[in-house]
C-alpha positions as CSV (number, residue, x, y, z in Angstrom):
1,X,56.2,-55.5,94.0
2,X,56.6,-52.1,92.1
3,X,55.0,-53.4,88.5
4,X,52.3,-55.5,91.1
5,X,50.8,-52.2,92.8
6,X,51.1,-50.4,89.4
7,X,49.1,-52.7,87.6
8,X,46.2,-52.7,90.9
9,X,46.4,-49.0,90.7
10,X,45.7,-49.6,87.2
11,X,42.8,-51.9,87.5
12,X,40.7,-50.2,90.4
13,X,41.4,-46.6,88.0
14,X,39.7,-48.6,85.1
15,X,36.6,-49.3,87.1
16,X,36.4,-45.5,88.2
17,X,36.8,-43.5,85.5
18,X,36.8,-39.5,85.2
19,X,33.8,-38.0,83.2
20,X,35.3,-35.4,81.0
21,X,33.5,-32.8,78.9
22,X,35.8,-29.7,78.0
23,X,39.0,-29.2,80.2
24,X,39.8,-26.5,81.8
25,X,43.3,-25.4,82.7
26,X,43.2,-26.0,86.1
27,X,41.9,-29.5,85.2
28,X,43.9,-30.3,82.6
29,X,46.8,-29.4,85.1
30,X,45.0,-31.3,87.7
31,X,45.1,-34.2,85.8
32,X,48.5,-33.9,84.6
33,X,49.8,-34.2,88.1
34,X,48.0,-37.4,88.5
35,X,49.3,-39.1,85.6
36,X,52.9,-38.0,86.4
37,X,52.6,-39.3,90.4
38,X,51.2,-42.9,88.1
39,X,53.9,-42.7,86.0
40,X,56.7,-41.5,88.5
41,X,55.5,-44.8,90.8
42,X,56.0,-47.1,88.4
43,X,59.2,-45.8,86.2
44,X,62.6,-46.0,87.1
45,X,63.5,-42.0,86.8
46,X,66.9,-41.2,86.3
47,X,68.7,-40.2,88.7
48,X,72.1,-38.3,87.0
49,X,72.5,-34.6,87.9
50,X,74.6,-33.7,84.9
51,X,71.3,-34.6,82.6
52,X,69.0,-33.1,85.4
53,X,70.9,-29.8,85.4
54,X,71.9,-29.8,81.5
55,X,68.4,-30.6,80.2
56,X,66.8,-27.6,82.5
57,X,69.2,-25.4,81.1
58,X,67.8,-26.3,77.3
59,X,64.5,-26.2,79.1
60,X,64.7,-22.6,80.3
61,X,66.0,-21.8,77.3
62,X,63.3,-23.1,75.0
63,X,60.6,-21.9,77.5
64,X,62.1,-18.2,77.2
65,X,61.1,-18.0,74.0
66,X,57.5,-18.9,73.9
67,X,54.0,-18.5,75.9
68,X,52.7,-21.5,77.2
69,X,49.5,-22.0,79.5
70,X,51.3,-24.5,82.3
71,X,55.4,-24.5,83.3
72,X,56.8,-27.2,82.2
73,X,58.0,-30.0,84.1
74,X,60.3,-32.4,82.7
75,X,61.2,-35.8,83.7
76,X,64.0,-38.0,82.3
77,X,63.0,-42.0,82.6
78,X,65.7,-44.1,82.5
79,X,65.1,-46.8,79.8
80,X,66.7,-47.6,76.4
81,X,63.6,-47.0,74.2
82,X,64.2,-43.7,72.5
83,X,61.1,-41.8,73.1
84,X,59.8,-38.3,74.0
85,X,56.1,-37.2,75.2
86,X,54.2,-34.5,76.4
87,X,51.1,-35.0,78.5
88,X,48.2,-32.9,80.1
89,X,49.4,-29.9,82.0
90,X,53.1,-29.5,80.9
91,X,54.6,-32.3,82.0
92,X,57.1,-33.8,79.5
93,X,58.9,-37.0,79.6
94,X,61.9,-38.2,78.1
95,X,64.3,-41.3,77.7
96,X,67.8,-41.5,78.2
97,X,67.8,-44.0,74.9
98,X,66.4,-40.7,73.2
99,X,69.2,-38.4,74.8
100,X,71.7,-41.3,73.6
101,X,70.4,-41.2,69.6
102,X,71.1,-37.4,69.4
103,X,74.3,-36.6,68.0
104,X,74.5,-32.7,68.7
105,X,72.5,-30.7,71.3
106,X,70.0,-29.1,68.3
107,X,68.5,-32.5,67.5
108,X,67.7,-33.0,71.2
109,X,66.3,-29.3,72.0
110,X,64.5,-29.9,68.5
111,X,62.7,-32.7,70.2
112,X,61.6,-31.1,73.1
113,X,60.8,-27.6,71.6
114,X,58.2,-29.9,69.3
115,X,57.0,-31.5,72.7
116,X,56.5,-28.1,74.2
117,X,54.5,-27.1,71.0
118,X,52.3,-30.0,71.9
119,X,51.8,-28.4,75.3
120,X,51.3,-25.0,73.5
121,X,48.4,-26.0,71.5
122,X,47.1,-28.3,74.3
123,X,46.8,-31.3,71.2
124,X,46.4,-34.0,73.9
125,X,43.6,-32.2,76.1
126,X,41.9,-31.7,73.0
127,X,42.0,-34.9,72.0
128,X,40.7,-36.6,75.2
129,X,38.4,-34.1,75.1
130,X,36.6,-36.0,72.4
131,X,36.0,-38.6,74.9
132,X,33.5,-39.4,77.5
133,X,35.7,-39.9,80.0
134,X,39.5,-40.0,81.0
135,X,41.6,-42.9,82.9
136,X,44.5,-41.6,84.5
137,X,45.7,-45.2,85.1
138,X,45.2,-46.5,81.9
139,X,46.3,-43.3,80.2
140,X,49.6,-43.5,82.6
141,X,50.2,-47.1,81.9
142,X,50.0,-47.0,77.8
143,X,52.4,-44.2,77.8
144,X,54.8,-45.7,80.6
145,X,54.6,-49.2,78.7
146,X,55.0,-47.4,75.5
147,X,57.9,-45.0,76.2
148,X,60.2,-47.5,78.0
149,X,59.4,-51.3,76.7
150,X,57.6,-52.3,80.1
151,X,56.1,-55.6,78.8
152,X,54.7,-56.5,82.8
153,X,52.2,-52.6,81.7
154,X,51.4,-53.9,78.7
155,X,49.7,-56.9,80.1
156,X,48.1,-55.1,82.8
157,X,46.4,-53.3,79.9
158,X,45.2,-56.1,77.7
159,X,43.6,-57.3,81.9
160,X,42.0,-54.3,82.5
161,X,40.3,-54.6,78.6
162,X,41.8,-51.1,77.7
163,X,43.9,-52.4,74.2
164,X,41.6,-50.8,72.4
165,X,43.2,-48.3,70.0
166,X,39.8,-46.2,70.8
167,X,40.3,-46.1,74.5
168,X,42.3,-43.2,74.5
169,X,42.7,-41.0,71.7
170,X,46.3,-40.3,72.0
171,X,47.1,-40.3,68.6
172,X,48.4,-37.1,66.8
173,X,46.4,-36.0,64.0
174,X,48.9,-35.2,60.9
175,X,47.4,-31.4,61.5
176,X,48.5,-31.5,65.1
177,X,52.2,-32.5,64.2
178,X,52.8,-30.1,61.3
179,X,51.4,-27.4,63.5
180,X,53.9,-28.9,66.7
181,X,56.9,-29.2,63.7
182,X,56.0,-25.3,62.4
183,X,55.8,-24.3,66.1
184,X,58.8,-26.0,67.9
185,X,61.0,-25.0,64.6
186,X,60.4,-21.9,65.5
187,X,60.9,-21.7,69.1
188,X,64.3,-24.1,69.0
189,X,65.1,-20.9,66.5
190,X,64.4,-18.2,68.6
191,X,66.3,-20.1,71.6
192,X,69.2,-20.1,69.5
193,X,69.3,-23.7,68.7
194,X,68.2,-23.1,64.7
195,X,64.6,-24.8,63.1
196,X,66.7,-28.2,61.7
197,X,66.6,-29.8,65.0
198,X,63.4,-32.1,64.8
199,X,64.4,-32.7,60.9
200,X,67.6,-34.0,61.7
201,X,66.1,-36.3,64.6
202,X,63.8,-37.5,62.6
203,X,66.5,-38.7,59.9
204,X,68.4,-40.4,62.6
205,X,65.4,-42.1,63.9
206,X,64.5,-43.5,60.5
207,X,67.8,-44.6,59.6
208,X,68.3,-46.3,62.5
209,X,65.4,-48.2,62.4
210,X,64.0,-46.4,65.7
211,X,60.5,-45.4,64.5
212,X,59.6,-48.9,63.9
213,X,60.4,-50.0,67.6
214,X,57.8,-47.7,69.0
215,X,54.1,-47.6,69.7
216,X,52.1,-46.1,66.4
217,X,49.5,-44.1,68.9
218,X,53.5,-42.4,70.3
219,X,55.0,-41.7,66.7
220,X,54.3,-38.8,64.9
221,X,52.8,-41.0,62.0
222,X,54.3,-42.3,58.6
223,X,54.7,-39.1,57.2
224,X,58.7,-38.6,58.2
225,X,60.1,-37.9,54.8
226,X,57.7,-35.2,54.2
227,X,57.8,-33.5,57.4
228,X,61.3,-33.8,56.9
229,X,61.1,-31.9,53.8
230,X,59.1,-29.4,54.9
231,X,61.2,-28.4,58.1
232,X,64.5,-28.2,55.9
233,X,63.0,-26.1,53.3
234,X,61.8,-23.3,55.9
235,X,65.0,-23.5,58.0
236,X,67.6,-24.0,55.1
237,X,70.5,-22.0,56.7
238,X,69.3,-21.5,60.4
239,X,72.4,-21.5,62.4
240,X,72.8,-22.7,65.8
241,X,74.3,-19.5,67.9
242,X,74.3,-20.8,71.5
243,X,77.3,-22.6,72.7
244,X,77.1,-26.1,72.6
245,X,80.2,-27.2,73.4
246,X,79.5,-29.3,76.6
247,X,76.8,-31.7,74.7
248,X,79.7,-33.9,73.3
249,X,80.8,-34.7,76.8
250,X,77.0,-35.2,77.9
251,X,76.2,-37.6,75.4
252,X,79.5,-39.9,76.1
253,X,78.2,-40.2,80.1
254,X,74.8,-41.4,78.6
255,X,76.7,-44.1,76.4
256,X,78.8,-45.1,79.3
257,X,76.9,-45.0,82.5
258,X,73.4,-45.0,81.2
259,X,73.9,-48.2,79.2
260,X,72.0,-51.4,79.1
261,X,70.8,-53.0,82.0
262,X,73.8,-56.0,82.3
263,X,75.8,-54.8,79.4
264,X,79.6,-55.5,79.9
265,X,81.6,-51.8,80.2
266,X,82.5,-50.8,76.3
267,X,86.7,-50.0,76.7
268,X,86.2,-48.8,73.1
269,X,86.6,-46.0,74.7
270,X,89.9,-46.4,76.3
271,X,91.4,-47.4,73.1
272,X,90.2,-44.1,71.5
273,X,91.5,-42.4,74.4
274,X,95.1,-44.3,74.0
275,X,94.9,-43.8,70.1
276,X,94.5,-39.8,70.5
277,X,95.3,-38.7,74.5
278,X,94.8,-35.0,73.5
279,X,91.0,-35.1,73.1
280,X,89.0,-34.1,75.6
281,X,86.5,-36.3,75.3
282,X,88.0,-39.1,74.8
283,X,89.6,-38.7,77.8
284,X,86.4,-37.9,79.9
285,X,85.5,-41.3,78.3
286,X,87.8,-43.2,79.5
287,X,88.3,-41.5,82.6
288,X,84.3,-42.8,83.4
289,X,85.2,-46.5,82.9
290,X,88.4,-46.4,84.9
291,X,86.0,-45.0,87.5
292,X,83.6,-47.3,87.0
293,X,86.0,-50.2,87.7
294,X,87.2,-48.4,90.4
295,X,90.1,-47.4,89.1
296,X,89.6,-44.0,90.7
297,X,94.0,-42.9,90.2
298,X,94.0,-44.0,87.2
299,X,90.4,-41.9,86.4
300,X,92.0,-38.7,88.4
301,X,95.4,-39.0,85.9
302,X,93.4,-39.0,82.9
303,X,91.5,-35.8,84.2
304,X,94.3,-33.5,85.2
305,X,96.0,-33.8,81.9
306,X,92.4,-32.6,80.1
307,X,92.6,-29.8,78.0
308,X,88.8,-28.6,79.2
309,X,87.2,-25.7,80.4
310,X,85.0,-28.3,82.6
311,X,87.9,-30.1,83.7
312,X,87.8,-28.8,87.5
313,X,84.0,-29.9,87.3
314,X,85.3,-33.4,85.9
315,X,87.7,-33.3,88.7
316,X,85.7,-32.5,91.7
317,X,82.8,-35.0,90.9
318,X,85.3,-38.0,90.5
319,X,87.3,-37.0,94.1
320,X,84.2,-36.7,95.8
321,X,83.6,-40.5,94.5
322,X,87.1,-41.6,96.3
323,X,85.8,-39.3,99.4
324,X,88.7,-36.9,98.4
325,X,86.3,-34.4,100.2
326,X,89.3,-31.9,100.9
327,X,90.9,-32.0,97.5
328,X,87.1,-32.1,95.7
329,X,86.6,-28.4,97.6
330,X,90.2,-27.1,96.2
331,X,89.0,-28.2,92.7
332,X,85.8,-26.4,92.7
333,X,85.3,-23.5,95.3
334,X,86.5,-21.4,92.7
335,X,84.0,-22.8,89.9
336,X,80.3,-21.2,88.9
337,X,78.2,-23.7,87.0
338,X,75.5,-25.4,89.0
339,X,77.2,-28.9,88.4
340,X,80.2,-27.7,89.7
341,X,78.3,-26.4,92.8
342,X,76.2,-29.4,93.7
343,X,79.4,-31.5,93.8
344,X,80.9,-28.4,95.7
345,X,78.1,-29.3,97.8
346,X,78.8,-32.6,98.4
347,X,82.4,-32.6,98.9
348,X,81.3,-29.8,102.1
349,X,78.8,-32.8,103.2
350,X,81.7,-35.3,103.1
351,X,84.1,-32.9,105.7
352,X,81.0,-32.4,107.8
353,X,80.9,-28.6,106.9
354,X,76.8,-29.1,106.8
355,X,76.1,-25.6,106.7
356,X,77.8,-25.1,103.8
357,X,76.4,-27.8,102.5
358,X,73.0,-26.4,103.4
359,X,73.5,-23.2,101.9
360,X,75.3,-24.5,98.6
361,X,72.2,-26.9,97.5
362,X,69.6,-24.0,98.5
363,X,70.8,-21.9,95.8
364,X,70.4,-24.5,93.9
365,X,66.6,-25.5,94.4
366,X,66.0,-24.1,91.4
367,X,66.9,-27.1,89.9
368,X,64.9,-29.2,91.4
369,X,62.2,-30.1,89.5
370,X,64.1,-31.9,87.3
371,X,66.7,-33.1,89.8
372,X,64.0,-34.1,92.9
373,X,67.0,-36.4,94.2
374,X,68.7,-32.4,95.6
375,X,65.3,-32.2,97.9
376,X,65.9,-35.3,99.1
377,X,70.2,-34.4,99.8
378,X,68.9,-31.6,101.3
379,X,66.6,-32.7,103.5
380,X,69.3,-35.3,104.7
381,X,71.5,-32.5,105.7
382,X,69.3,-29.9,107.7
């Protein structure tokens, strides 16, 4: 019934087109919205705060460090295609199949910094504004179908007579990504995240095979070994001088929870943990797929004896899962980082302290453009 409305949405915005002639910023942010409400409709967003909460915190960083003409707002879409994109009026999506490819937390703020550099120079208001008009359903379904694989958005395209490579012209110039590689380089530098980010990406994505799995008009063209090239010569030596050191943890939940659709539980994991019981996170692996089988005791054992500074944050998230409300507060009153609070939060939901509840998830709010789902909890509560 979702993909069916989408693709009727889709149609009826095909026969009523926008005229364009030059965008303003106001339009341009007008416009923006619409194709994220088209896009949010149809996509399945994801719904995990430790990548909500993480990701703003690169966000933040990234935007510190530069001017841009919108806010960004930045949406993670659950879906194993590894792709990131920016769109009209600072809204930036990205996959957790992207998130899963990067090995260190550079390569993915690399990524984005290059998206926001996109936003910076306005490349795809430009673009569009070489056309006569602009589809916001069409333009939201070729990058929804693009960025996650949706084969049912595809079809709705070729219906509505929009294939047409010329329909939309979403396709970087090379120009517009040297200019988004010089830019974002230099931001993810500034942020403290060094300018080899994007290069090191882009390696990964070619040896993988990655760049050949995704839509031509979304790829930053077959120029990868140069831009490569080019970003390593000018950053040879950057150093990364914010602490990382949470990422490694990060990218396991995204290989463990945020797996295929139907794909069995990988207990790869466990036998790492068994072979080496004194690294962290191989014990934060396996202490998510004893939790996912429900082997909550079993998940709890393998936290406690962590050797973690985010252990108590480990702790309190898996006994508010057993509805260990009581012990969950114990494990985290004490504890500062927003993930760490939101489960605070929770666990003072679960006793029926509301107004604590309440109170902890306001100060949050400031997450949740990235995290709508603590609206929602909030709501609930008051």
């Amino acid at each position: 019934m979702k993909h069916r409305l989408f693709i009727i949405t889709v149609i009826l915005l095909f026969l009523f087109p926008l005229t364009l002639q030059a965008l303003t910023l106001d339009e341009e942010k007008k416009y923006g919205k619409e194709v994220y409400f088209e896009i949010t409709k149809s996509a399945t967003l994801n719904n995990d705060p430790y990548l909500a909460f993480y990701l703003k915190t690169i966000k933040d960083r990234l935007e510190s460090v530069v001017s841009l003409p919108f806010p960004i707002v930045l949406t993670i879409l659950e879906s194993q295609s590894p792709n990131a994109f920016a769109t009209l009026g600072g809204y930036v999506y990205i996959t957790t199949g992207l998130i899963a490819l990067c090995d260190r937390e550079e390569e993915l703020a690399g990524v984005l910094a290059h998206e926001f550099a996109h936003i910076g120079r306005r490349h795809i208001a430009k673009r569009l504004e070489k056309q006569k008009f602009i589809n916001v359903g069409v333009l939201a379904t070729m990058l929804l179908s693009m960025a996650v694989g949706d084969s049912r958005a595809k079809e709705a395209i070729m219906t509505t007579g929009a294939a047409s490579a010329s329909a939309l012209s979403l396709k970087y110039s090379r120009e517009d990504e040297d200019e988004a590689d010089r830019a974002g380089s230099q931001n993810a530098d500034k942020a403290g995240y060094g300018g080899l980010g994007t290069a090191e990406f882009l390696k990964k994505l070619r040896a993988t095979g990655g760049d050949k799995t995704l839509p031509q008009y979304l790829l930053t063209h077959p120029y990868h070994d140069e831009r490569i090239i080019k970003i390593e010569n000018q950053w040879a030596g950057s150093k990364v001088t914010v602490k990382t050191d949470f990422f490694p943890f990060l990218l396991v939940r995204v290989k463990i929870i945020h797996k295929p659709m139907g794909a069995p539980l990988d207990d790869t994991w466990v036998s790492r943990y068994l072979k080496d019981k004194n690294d962290p996170v191989n014990a934060y692996a396996a202490s998510l797929i004893y939790s996912l089988k429900g082997n909550m005791n079993e998940a709890v054992d393998i936290v406690t004896a962590i050797r973690s500074p985010f252990k108590n944050m480990f702790m309190g998230e898996l006994l508010v899962s057993a509805r260990r409300f009581s012990e969950a507060i114990m494990a985290l009153k004490d504890q500062t980082s927003s993930l760490s609070r939101y489960y605070l939060a929770l666990a003072y939901e679960g006793t029926g302290n509301y107004q604590m509840a309440a109170d902890t998830l306001r100060d949050l709010s400031r997450y949740g453009s990235t995290y709508p789902e603590l609206y929602q909890k909030l709501g609930m509560i008051v």
